[in-house]
N, C-alpha and C positions, 0 to 999 in steps of 0.2 A: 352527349350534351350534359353538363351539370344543370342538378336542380336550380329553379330560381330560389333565391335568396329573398327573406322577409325588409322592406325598405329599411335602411339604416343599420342593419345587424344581421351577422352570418344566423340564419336558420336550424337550430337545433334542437328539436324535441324530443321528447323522450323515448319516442318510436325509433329514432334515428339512434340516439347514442348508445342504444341497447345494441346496436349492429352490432357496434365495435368489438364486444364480448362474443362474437361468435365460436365458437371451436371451430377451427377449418378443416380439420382431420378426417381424411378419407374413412367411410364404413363401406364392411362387406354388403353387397347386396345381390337380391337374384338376377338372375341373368335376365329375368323380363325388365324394363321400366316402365315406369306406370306414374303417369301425369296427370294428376285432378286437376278438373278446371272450375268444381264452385267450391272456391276454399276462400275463407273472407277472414278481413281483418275490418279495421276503422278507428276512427284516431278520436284524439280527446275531442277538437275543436267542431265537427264531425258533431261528437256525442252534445255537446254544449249547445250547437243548434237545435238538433233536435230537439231537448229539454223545452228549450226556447219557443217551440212553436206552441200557436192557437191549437188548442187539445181538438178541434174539427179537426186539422191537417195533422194530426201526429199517429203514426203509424204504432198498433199495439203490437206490431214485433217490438218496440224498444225497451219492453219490458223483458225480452228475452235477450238481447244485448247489454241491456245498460245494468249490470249486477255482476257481482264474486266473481267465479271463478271465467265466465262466458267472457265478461269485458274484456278481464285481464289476457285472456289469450288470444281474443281479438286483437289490442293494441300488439301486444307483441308482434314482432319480426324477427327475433333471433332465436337463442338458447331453447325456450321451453317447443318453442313452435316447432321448431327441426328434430328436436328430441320427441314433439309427438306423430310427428309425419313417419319416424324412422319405427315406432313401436307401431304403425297401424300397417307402415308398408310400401310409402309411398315417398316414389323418390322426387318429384317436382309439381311445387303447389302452383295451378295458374292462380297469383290474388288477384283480389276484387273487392271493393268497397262493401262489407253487408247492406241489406235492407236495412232503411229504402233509398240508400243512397243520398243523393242530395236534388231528388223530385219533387219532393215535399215543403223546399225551402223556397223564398222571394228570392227573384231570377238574379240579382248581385250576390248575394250573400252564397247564393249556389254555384255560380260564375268563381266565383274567387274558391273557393271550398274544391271544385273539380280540379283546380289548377294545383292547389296545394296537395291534394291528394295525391296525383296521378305522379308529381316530384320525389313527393314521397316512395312511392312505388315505386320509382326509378331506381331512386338510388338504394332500394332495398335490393333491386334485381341486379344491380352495380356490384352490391357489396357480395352475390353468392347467385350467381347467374350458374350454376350446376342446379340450384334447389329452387330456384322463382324463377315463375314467368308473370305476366302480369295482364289484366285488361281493365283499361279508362275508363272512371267515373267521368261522366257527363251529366251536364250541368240543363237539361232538358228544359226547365223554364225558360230557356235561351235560346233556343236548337240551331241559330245561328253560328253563334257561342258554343254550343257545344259539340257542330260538324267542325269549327276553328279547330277546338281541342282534339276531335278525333284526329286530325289530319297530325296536327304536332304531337300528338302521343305517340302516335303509329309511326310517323316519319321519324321526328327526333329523339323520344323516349323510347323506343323500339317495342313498346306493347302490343300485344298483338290480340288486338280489338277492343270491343268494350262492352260494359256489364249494363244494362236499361231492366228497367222495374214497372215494367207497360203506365198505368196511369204516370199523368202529373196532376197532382191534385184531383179535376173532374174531367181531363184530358185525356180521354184515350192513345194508345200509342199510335193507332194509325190517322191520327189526327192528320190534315194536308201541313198542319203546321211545323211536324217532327219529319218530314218527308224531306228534308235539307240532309236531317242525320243520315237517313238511308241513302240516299246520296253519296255521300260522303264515303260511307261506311262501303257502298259497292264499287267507287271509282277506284279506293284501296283493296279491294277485295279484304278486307277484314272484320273477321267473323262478331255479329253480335250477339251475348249469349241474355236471354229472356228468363227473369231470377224473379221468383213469387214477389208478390205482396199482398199486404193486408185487403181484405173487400172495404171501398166505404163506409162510412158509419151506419148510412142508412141499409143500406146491404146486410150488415152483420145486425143490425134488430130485426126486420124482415125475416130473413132466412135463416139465417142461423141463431136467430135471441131467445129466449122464453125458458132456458133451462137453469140459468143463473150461474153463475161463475164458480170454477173454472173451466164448465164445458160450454158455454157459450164461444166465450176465447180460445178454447182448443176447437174447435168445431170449424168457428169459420177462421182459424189459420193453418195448423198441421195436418187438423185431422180432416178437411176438404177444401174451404174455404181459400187456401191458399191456390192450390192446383186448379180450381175450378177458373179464378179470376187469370190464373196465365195463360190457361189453355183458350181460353176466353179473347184476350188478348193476342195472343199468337195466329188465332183462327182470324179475328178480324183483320190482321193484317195480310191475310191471304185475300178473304172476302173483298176488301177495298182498292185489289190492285197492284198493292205495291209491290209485289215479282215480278209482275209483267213489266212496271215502271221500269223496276232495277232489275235486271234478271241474273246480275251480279252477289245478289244479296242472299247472305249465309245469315242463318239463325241457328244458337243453338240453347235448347231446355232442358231442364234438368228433370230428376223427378220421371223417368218414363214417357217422356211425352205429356206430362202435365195433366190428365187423364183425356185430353180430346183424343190422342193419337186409338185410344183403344175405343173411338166410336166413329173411324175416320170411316168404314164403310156407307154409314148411314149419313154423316156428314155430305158425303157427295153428292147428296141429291139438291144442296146448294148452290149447286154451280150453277145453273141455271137461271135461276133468278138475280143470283149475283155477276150473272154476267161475263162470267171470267171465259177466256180464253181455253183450257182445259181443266179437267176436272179437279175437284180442289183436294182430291191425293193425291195427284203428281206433282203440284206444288212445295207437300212434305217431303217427297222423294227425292226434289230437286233442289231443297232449298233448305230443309230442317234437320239437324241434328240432334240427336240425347244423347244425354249421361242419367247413370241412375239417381245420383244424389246422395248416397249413402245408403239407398233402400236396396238392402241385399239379396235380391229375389231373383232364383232361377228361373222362374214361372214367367218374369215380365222379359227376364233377358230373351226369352224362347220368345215371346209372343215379340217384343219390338223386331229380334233380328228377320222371323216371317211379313211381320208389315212393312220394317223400312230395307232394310239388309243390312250385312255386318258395318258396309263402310257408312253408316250413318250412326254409328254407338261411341260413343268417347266413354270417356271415363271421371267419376267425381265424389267426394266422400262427404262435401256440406261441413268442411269444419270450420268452425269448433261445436256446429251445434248438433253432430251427429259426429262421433270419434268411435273407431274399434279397435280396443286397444290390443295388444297381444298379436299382431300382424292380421289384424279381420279383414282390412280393404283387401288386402293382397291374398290373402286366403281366399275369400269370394272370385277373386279372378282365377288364380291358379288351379282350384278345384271346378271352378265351371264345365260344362263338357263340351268343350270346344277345342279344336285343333290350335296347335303350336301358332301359326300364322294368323288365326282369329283373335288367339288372347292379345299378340300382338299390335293386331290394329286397333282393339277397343283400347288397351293400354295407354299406347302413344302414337302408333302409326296415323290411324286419322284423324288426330290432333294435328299433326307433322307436318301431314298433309296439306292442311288447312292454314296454317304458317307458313310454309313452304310456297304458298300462291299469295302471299300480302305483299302489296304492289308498294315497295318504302321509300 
């Protein structure tokens, strides 16, 4: 399906005409491949919201996107982006809208913004479907609206799933309100992947405030803050059901498991009170997915594949806001101590996988 077109005039932004400069020229590459799936872009109009919101609702990642050289390889889709996938290692980016998406925005202005976006991405995967995959911005102040979207991204855009940033606003993700999405999202089998965000405002003076900048801001976003709130997020959509609901429903996080997965033993002693059906580990087992994020750690790749097993590891490098250059993503894989068929499947295989069962 072609993109839609803006009323009155063919659509072309500067993200699109940059395609056209592609170099199509085959490179040598190693025999593994290897498919990131938290690689972000985001567009001008995108950045022009955000700016735009009530500084309550504005997420302080956008001081880490909205500047030099981060934005600029954000917006891109062509030339520098595929020249920096090829220096780090990595042969196909799934994109995805960075944080925070468009959760943050009044439910039109995010409606219309998901639709533009995910066109965009279309026809980015159109013009070099060897080097992009892609998964749906949703428009979650809507979740009507944005199970609509999932269904036409997945079906007619051919993406394959979509990217959610747990709150809207003061809106948990397992709100009964967002429970259309997971709906949605399990009738296709298509995976949704759980991508940090900022803690509240009042969260990050609480908990993380008192040291003065710039470690207050580092604190509650890279340096915990970020992880804490998605593991957070991820856990209560266990707590409240909605596997049992959907028992269709793939999740996947990035970052290791977000730090809950490495306290999932003691976690289980929730189950109980929460009522669920089985313990709230086999839930992860069944249901959750990781990639590392770009955190190159043999320590955590050993301890995740003992908690979940190998076929629950994908693979992910967080660009542009984490790049290794000199072939680092692919080095880290290669050199792990894992067998030929292991690196394979964190690579791409159950990625593949997990594509391979989207219902279009």
């Amino acid at each position: 399906m072609e993109p839609h077109s803006r009323a009155g005039a063919a659509w072309n932004p500067p993200e699109l005409e940059r395609l056209t400069t592609v170099d199509n020229s085959d490179q040598e590459r190693s025999a593994v491949k290897i498919i990131g799936l938290e690689e972000h872009f985001v567009t001008s109009d995108v950045l022009a919201a955000w700016r735009e919101l009530d500084p309550k609702w504005q997420d302080v990642a956008l001081k880490q996107s909205d500047r030099g050289d981060v934005e600029r390889r954000l917006i891109d889709l062509a030339a520098e982006r595929l020249a920096s996938m090829d220096e780090t290692g990595l042969d196909v980016q799934v994109l995805s809208l960075t944080a925070p998406g468009v959760q943050s925005l009044e439910s039109g202005k995010a409606a219309a913004l998901q639709t533009a976006s995910n066109d965009l991405l279309a026809e980015a995967i159109r013009r070099r479907p060897d080097r992009f995959q892609g998964l749906a911005t949703l428009a979650t102040p809507d979740p009507n609206a944005a199970a609509r979207e999932l269904e036409r991204a997945v079906t007619r855009l051919h993406l394959n799933g979509a990217m959610l940033f747990g709150r809207t606003r003061d809106r948990n993700l397992d709100h009964p309100a967002n429970w259309a999405i997971f709906e949605a999202a399990a009738a296709l089998r298509a995976p949704l992947y759980l991508h940090p965000q900022s803690p509240t405002p009042a969260v990050r003076e609480a908990i993380y405030g008192g040291f003065g900048e710039p470690l207050d801001g580092a604190l509650s976003t890279f340096g915990l803050g970020w992880h804490y709130e998605t593991g957070v997020q991820l856990l209560r959509l266990v707590l409240s059901g909605v596997f049992d609901r959907f028992p269709d429903l793939q999740i996947v996080t990035g970052h290791w498991g977000e730090v809950v997965l490495f306290y999932l033993d003691r976690i289980d002693e929730l189950t109980k009170p929460a009522k669920l059906e089985r313990p709230v580990s086999h839930y992860f087992h069944r249901h959750v997915s990781i990639t590392p994020g770009g955190i190159w750690s043999e320590r955590y790749l050993r301890w995740a594949i003992e908690v979940l097993g190998i076929e629950r590891i994908l693979f992910s490098t967080d660009y542009p806001y984490r790049f290794t250059p000199d072939g680092g993503a692919r080095r880290y894989l290669v050199e792990a101590n894992l067998s030929d068929a292991e690196k394979d499947a964190i690579a791409h295989g159950n990625w593949d996988r997990l594509v391979d069962g989207i219902r279009r």
